[in-house]
C-alpha positions as CSV (number, residue, x, y, z in Angstrom):
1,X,0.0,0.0,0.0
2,X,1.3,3.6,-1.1
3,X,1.2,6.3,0.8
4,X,0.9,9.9,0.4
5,X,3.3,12.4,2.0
6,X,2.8,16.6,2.0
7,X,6.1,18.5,3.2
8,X,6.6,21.8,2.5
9,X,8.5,23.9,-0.2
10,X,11.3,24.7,2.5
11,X,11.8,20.5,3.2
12,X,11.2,19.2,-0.1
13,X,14.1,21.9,-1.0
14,X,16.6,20.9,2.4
15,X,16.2,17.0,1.3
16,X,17.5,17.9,-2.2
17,X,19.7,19.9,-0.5
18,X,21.0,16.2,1.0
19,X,20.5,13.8,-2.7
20,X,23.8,12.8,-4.5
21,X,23.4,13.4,-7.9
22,X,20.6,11.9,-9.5
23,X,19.2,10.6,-6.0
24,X,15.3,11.5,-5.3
25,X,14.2,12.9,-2.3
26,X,12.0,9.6,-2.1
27,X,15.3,7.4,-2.3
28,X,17.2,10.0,0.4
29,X,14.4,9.5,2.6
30,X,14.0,5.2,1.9
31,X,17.5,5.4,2.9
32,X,17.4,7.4,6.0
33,X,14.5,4.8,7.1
34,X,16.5,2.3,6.5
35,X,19.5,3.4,8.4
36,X,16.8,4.2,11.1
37,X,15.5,0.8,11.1
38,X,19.3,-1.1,11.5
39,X,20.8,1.1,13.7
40,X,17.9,2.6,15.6
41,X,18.8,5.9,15.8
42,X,20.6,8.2,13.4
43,X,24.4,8.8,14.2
44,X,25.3,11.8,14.7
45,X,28.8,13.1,13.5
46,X,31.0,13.1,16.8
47,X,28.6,11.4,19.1
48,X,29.9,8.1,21.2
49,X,28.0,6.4,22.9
């Protein structure tokens, strides 16, 4: 099942702001999710547990 997201102008343009070249801002985000999902939580640059 497909579901239907509305961000903002401002987000949509910070998560392009975050692609690689020729990356969408869907695959940016399936990735984030995904990282999310193994690691559960987002690392942050500099952070130690």
């Amino acid at each position: 099942m497909t579901q239907t997201l509305e961000i903002s102008d401002d987000l949509m343009d910070r998560l392009e702001s975050h692609c690689e070249e020729g990356e969408t801002p869907e695959e940016f985000i399936e990735e984030l999710v995904s990282m999310y999902e193994t690691e559960g939580a987002f690392l942050q640059e500099g952070y130690s547990e």
